[in-house]
N, C-alpha and C positions, 0 to 999 in steps of 0.2 A: 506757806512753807510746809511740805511735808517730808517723808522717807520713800524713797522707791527701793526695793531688794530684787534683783536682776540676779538669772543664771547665766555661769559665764563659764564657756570650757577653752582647756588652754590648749591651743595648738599643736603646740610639742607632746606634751603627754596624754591630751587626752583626758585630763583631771577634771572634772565639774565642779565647782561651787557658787557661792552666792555674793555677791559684791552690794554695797549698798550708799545710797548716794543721799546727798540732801539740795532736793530740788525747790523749784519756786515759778509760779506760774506768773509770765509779767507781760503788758503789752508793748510789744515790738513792732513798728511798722504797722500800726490799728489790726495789727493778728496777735491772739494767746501764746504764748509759748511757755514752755517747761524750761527753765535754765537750769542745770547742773549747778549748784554753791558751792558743795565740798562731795568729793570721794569720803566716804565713810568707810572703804574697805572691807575687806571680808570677814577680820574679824570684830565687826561690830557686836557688842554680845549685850545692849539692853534687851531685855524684853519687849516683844511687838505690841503690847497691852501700851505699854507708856510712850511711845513713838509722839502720839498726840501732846503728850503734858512736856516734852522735850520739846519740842516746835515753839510751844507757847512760851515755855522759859527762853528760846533763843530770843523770840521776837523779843522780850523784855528787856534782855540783855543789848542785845542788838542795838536798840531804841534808850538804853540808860535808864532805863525805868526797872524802879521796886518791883516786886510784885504787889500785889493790890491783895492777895489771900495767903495765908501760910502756904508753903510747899508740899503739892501732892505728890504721893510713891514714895520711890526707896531715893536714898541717898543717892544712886547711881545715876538719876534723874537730873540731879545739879552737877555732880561732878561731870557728866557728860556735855551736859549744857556750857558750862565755863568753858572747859576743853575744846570744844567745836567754835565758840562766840570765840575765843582767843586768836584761833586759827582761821576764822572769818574775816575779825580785822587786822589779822597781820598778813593777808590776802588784799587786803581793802575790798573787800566785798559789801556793796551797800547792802544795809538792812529794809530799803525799801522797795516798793514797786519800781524796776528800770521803766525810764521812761525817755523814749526817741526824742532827738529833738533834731529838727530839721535847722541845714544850713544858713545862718542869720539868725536866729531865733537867743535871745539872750537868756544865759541863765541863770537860775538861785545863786547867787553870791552873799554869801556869807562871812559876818566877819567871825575870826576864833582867837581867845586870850589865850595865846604861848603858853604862861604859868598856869593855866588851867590844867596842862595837858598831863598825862600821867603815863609812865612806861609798864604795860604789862606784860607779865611772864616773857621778860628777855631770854634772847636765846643766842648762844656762839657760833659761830657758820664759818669762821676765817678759816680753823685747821682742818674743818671738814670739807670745805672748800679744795684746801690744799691735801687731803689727803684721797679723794676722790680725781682729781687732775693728775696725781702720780700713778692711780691705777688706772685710767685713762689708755695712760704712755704704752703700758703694753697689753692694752685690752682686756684688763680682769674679768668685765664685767660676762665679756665674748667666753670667757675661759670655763665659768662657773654656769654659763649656757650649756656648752659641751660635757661638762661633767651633769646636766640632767636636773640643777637646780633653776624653777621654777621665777616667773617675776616674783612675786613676794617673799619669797627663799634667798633670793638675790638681795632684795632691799636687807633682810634680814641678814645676812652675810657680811653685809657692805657694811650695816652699823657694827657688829661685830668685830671687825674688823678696824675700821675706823675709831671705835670706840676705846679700843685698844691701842691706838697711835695716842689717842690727847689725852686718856685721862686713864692708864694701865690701872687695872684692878681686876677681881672674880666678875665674873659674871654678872651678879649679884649688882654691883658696883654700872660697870657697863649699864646694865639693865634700869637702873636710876639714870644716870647720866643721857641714853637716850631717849628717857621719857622727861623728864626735869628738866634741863640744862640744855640736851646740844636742840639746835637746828637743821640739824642734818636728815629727820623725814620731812620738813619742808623742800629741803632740795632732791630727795629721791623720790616725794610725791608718797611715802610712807607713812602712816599711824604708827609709830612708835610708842604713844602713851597708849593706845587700845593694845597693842602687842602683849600676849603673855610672857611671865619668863619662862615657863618651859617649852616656847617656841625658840626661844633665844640660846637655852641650852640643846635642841634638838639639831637646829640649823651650827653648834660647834662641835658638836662631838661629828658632824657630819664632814665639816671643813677640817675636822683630825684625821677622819679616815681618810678623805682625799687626798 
């Protein structure tokens, strides 16, 4: 498991930056391959020094194991770890080498204890659900294309916006609710909890003037 950071320019404008993914190399079909895990986004902001000691915590996680040595680096090193390991299994994403199995071929069955099981970091999706199919109806998403805002200006809009239908509050408020609580950058395909708030305040004063 490691980090790939890819430059990526955007169509429409012409913007360049840098997207960042978490890959994983597994044998497919007795050939190597790199699988994409998760979009890590653009604004990934660990430091590229700790990339390594982040990979290692996932596996751990991943795999439901301690660690074996106290935690190295900064704080940002766990809290990103939990945060991506969250969004991995609520992806179902296995933590281990994919491995092909050919037609007939039986596989690992496993038995698992129900009361074993434990709900982590729930997330609401129904009103964003529903508040995403009402701007659907008359093509928001088309609308705020036109007016020059960008994909991830968009996702940012859209929780904004959204954000403001289930749970009204400052920004401030919003800006919890869609890193904590909603669901709603799993279904835009969004980092929300890596999102700054002054991208959050940048992208409204922006949807004021429009």
């Amino acid at each position: 498991m490691f980090i790939r950071r890819t430059q990526t320019r955007n169509t429409t404008s012409g913007e360049t930056y840098h997207t960042h993914r978490l890959v994983r190399s597994a044998r497919v079909d007795g050939k190597v391959k790199q699988l994409t895990l998760l979009n890590l986004g653009r604004h990934f902001d660990l430091d590229q020094a700790h990339w390594p000691a982040l990979c290692v915590r996932l596996e751990e996680l991943l795999a439901g194991q301690a660690g074996l040595l106290p935690a190295e680096g900064p704080a940002a090193v766990e809290r990103h770890a939990q945060r991506i390991a969250a969004q991995l299994l609520a992806r179902g994403q296995p933590a281990a080498e994919s491995v092909a199995q050919t037609p007939g071929t039986a596989g690992d069955v496993q038995a698992v204890d129900v009361d074993s099981l434990e709900l982590v970091r729930p997330r609401t999706v129904g009103v964003e659900a529903a508040g995403l199919w009402a701007m659907a109806q008359v093509d928001f998403v088309g609308l705020l294309a036109e007016l020059g805002f960008t994909g991830p200006q968009r996702a940012v809009a859209l929780g904004s916006i959204v954000g403001r239908m289930a749970a009204p509050g400052s920004e401030l408020s919003t800006y919890a609710w869609l890193g904590e609580r909603s669901g709603l950058g799993d279904l835009l395909g969004a980092d929300f909890e890596a999102m700054s708030l002054s991208a959050l305040y940048r992208i409204s004063d922006r949807l004021l003037a429009s």
